[in-house]
Each structure stands twice: as structure tokens, then as C-alpha cells.
C-alpha positions in Angstrom: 87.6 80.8 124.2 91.3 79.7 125.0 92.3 83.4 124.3 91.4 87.0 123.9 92.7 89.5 121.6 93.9 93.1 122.2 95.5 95.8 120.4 98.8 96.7 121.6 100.1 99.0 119.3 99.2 101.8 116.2 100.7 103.6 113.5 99.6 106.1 110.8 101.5 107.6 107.4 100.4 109.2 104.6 102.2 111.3 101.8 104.0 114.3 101.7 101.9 116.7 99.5 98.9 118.1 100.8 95.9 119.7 99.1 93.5 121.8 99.8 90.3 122.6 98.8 91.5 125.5 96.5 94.0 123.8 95.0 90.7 121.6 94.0 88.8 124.7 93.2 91.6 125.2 90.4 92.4 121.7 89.1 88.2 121.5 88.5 88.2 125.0 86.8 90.6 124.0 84.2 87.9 121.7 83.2 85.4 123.8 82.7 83.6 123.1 86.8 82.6 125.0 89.1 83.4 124.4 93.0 84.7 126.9 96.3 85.8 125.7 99.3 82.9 126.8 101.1 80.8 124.5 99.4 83.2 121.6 99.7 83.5 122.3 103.0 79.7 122.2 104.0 79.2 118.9 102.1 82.1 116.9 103.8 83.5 119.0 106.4 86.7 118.1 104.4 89.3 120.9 104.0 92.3 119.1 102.7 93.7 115.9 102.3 97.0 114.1 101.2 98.1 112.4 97.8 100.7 110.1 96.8 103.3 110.7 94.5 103.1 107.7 91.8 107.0 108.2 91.0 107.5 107.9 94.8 108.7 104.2 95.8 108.1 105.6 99.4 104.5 106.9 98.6 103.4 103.7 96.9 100.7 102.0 99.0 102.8 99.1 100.5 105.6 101.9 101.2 102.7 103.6 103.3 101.6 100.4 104.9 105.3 99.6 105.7 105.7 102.9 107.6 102.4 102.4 109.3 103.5 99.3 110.6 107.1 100.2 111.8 105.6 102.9 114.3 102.7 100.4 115.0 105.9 97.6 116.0 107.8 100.1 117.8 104.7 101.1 120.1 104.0 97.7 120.8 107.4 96.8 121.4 107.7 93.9 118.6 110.0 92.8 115.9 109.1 92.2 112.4 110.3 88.6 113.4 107.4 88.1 116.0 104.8 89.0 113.2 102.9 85.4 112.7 100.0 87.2 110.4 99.6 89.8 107.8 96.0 91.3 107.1 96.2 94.3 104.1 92.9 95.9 103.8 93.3 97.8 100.6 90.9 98.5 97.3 94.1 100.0 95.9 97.0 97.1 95.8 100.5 98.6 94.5 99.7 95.2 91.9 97.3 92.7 91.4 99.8 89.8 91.9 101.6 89.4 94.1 99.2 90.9 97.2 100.4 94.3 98.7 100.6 92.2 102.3 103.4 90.3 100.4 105.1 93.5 99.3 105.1 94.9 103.2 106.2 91.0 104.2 109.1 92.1 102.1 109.7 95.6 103.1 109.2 94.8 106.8 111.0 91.6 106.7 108.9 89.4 108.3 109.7 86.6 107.2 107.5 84.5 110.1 104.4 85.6 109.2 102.1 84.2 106.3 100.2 87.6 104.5 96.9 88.2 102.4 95.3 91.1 101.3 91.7 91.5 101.9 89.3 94.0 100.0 86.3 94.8 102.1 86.5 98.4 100.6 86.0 101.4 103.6 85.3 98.5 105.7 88.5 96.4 105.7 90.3 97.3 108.7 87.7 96.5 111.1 87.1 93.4 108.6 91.1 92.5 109.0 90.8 93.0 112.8 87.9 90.7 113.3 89.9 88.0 110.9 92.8 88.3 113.2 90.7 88.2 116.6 89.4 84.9 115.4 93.0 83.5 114.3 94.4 84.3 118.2 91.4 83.9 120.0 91.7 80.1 117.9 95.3 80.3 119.5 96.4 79.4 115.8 98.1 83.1 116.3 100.1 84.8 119.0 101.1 88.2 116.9 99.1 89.7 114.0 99.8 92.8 111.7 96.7 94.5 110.5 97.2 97.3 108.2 94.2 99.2 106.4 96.2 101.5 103.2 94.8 103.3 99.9 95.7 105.5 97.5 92.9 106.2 96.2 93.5 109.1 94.5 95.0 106.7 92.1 91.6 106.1 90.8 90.2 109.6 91.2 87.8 111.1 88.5 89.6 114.6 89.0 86.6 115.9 86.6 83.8 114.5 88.6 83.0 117.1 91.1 80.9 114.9 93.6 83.7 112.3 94.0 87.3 114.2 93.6 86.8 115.9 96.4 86.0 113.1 99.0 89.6 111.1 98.7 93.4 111.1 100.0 95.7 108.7 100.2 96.9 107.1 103.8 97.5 104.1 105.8 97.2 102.7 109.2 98.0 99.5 111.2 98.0 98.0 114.3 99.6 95.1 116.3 96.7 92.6 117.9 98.1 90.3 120.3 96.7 87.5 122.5 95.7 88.4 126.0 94.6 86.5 128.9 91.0 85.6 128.4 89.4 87.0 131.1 91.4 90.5 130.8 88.8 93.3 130.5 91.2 95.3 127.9 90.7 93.2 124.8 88.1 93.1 121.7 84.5 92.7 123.1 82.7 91.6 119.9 82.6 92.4 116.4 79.6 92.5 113.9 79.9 92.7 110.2 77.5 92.1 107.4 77.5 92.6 103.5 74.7 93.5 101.1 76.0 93.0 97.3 72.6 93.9 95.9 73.6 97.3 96.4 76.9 97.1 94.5 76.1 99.7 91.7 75.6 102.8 94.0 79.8 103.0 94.8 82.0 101.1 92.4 84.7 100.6 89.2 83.5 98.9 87.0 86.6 98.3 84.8 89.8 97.0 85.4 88.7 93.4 86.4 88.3 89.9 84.7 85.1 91.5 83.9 85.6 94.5 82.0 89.5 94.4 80.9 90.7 97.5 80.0 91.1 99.2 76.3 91.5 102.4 74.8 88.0 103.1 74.7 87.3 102.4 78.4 89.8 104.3 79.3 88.6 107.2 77.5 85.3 106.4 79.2 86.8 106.6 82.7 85.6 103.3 83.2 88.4 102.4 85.5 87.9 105.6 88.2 85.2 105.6 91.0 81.8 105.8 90.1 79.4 106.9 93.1 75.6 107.7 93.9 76.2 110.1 96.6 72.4 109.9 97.3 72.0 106.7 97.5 75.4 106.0 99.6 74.1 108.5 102.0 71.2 106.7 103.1 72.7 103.5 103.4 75.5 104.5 105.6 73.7 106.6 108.1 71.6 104.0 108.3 74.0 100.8 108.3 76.3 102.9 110.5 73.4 103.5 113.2 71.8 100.3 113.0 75.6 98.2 113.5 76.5 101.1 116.4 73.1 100.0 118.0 74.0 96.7 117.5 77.6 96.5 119.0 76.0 98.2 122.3 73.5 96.0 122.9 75.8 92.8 122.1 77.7 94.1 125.4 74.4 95.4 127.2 76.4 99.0 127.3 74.7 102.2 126.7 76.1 105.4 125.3 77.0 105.8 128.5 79.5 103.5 128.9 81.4 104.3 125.5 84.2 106.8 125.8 85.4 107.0 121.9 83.3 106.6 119.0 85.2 106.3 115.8 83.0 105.9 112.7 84.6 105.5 109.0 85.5 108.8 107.9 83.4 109.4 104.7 81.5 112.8 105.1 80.9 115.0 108.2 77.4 114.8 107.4 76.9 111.3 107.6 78.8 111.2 110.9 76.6 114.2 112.1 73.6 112.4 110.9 74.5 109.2 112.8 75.1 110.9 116.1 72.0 112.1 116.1 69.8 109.1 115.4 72.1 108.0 118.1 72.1 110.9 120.5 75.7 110.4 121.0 77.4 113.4 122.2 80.1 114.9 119.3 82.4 115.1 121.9 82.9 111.5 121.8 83.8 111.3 118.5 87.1 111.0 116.8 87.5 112.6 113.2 90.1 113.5 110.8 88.6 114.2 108.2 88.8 117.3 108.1 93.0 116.8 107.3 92.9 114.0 105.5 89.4 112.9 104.0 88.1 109.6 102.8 91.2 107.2 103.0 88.9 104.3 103.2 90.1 101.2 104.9 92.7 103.4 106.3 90.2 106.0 107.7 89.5 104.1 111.3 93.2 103.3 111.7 94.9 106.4 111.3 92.3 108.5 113.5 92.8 105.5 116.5 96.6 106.0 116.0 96.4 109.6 116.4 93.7 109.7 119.2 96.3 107.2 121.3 99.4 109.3 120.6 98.0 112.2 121.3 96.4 111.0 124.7 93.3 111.1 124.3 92.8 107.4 124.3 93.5 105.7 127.6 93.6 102.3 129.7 90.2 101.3 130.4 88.3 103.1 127.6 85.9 101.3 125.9 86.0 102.5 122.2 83.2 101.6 119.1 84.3 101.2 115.5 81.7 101.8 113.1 82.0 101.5 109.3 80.7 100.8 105.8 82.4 100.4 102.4 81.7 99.8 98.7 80.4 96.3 98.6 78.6 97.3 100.4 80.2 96.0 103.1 79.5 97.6 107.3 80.0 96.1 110.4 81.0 97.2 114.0 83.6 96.5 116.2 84.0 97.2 120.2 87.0 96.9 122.5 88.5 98.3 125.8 91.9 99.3 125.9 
């Protein structure tokens, strides 16, 4: 390869207004369900998260993205002028035309770069990473911008006591540049894969070409999540394992050799679950979930961003990215940085 990539810099933002698991509790009791924080708790490990404010311009996805992306710039020591490539992982776009990546081209005012949205679900920052790595490892890139952002609370079924209390709203970035190829900090290898036969266990089914949207859909909530937690369960701890497996052996490394693990943050269960078919050591683990909960493509992101500013991340660790999303969609990613 005539280049190697590497990440150079991070960012994180998410919305003002936090809420807890009581506030839940409440919101779900004036609809006739039953919930405590206890129980939320011990079936996510969840104990607040964030939400956007729709009447916010500053809180509207791009808005979040374009924040993200600022502190991401600033710790990489770029410009929005030295940005040749936008990648927006999002399932939420602020509109369906034109792409959220155009609205943070606009915001951030890079005007060098060429932008696209991507929707790879829970999975799209590592998918907009591994997009990028190709583009500068091609040397058909110098500078990319990948930014994973949701607000997914936007299509929340606050009555649905197995899904409203999984999402926030968030969004992360981070600045992949071209490094020498035979540097050892750089991204080692990336593995993703899709399976659409198992679209029906996490999806919305209205609000596409498909399924337009009309009173009566609405009234059906056909345009909110729709989940089998059961089902989504078994696939991730499963995909999740099998693509951490995967990702080590690709770079003949063993647990070992990996400082950080950061897995999508969906449920502490299914992260629990994984690390022990794994026998990876929770210590090595990075989670916010707990603060923030399911942000989707933003989830990976915003807890690498935090683990780097607060110093836990350093030179020379080797770090594994582990995901799966609504598609479904799961891959892997490793790098040392």
C-alpha cells in the first residue's frame, strides 16, 4: 500500500438536557407502564442519557456533528480547509435531502472536501472509518472527517418500555490522516460484514419510499423503532465475539496484546456477555453507557474521545472496535495509536 492511515484527532458532543432513569419511570407511568430504575438499570446498565432539543438549531444532529468535529480539528491541529473527505454515519439525518455531511460541510466550512452520509445503523462509524482508510491508503485522500451522530430519541416509542429506555442522542468524530506506511501507529485491519436476512428483528418500517407516511401510520407508530430485544441479543453477542475473534487473529495478537477494547455501546449485558466468551478482562473495556446510552453510530466515537482526553488512551496502544447495528450490519476494526 502507498499509504497508511491513522487517527489524529477526536471529539464528542451531545445535548444539554439529561435524563435519568426516573424521569423515565414518570414519562412511562403517565401511560399507564410500569418501570424503576432498578430494573432499568440491571437490563442495560444504563442510568441516564442525553436528548436533543428539536427547537434547538444547536442540538439538531448536524449541529452535534459540527461541534464533534471542531474539537476533533483542534486536537489534530487542522483547518476546516484541509478536510478533503466527509463520512456522516447517521440513521437520523437532520433531512433526507440534502445529506447531514452537507449540512456540517456548511457549518464547518469546508469547502475542500466532497461529503456523503452513510447509514450502516450502530455500525457506521467504524463503517465510515474503514471507507476513509481505503480513500488515503488509495492516496486519493490526504485528510478525512469521519463523524458518527444520532438523535435518536427523535424516533423513540416513549410508550414502548423495552426500547425508550436504550437511546440518547450524541455525536462523535475523528480526523484520519495518511501516515507513513510502515509506521506502527495506524489502522491494522478492518472486518465488516452484513446479514439483511435479519432486518425485521431491529427496524422502522415507515417513513421510506416503502411505506410513506399518513395519518393512520402515524397513529400506528409505524415511523418509531421497532425491536426484538431477544432476538438482537443473540446476534450481537455473538456477531460481536465472532468479529473480536476475527480482528485478533487477522493481526496474529492475543488478548494479550490488546490494551482497549471498545465494543458498541448497546446494553451492559451484551458487553458482559461478550467478554466472557472472550475472557477479556473488564478492565480493558471502555464504556459509557452508563451516561449516555445507545447513541448508535456515535456510541464508539464519543467513548474513544473521552478515553483519549481523559488519558487513558496512549501512544502505542493497540485498541479493538467492535460493533453491530440494525441492518444488521457488524464488523471490527483494530489500530495502534
Amino acid at each position: 500500500m502507498a499509504y497508511a492511515a491513522r487517527i489524529t484527532g477526536t471529539g464528542s458532543a451531545f445535548p444539554e438536557r439529561v435524563v435519568t432513569n426516573e424521569d423515565i419511570v414518570t414519562q412511562l407511568a403517565g401511560f399507564g407502564v410500569e418501570t424503576t430504575d432498578q430494573w432499568i438499570q440491571e437490563r442495560t446498565g444504563i442510568r441516564e442519557r442525553r436528548i436533543a432539543d428539536e427547537n434547538n438549531p444547536a442540538e439538531y444532529n448536524s449541529a452535534l456533528g459540527t461541534a464533534a468535529a471542531r474539537k476533533a480539528l483542534d486536537m489534530a491541529g487542522k483547518t476546516p480547509a484541509d478536510i478533503d473527505q466527509i463520512i456522516y454515519a447517521t440513521c437520523t439525518p437532520d433531512t433526507k435531502l440534502p445529506s447531514s455531511a452537507c449540512w456540517l460541510q456548511q457549518e464547518l466550512g469546508a469547502a475542500n472536501a466532497w461529503a456523503t452520509d452513510i447509514n450502516a445503523a450502530c455500525s457506521g462509524f467504524v463503517y465510515g472509518v474503514t471507507i476513509a482508510d481505503q480513500f488515503i491508503r488509495s492516496g486519493q485522500t490526504k485528510t478525512a472527517l469521519v463523524v458518527g451522530a444520532e438523535v435518536l430519541t427523535s424516533i423513540n416509542n416513549w410508550e414502548d418500555r423495552s426500547v425508550c429506555i436504550l437511546f440518547g442522542d450524541g455525536a462523535g468524530a475523528a480526523i484520519i490522516e495518511q501516515e507513513d506506511p510502515d509506521s506502527t501507529h495506524r489502522i491494522l485491519s478492518s472486518h465488516l460484514k452484513s446479514d439483511g436476512s435479519l432486518w425485521e428483528i431491529l427496524h422502522v418500517p415507515g417513513g421510506g419510499s416503502r411505506m410513506g407516511m399518513t395519518p393512520q401510520r402515524l397513529i400506528e407508530k409505524l415511523h418509531l423503532v421497532q425491536m426484538n430485544g431477544k432476538e438482537v441479543f443473540k446476534a450481537a453477542v455473538r456477531t460481536l465475539t465472532d468479529f473480536a475473534a476475527l480482528a485478533l487473529e487477522a493481526n496474529s495478537m492475543s488478548l494479550d496484546d490488546l490494551d482497549w477494547f471498545i465494543p458498541h455501546q448497546a446494553n451492559y449485558r451484551i458487553i458482559e456477555a461478550v467478554a466472557k466468551r472472550l475472557s477479556l478482562p473488564v478492565e480493558k473495556i471502555i464504556i459509557n453507557l452508563d451516561r449516555f446510552g445507545n447513541t448508535s453510530s456515535a456510541t464508539v466515537p464519543t467513548a474513544l474521545d473521552e478515553a483519549v482526553r481523559a488519558g487513558k488512551i496512549k501512544s502505542g496502544h493497540t485498541i479493538l472496535f467492535d460493533v453491530f447495528g440494525a441492518g444488521l450490519t457488524y464488523g471490527s476494526l483494530m489500530l495502534r495509536w
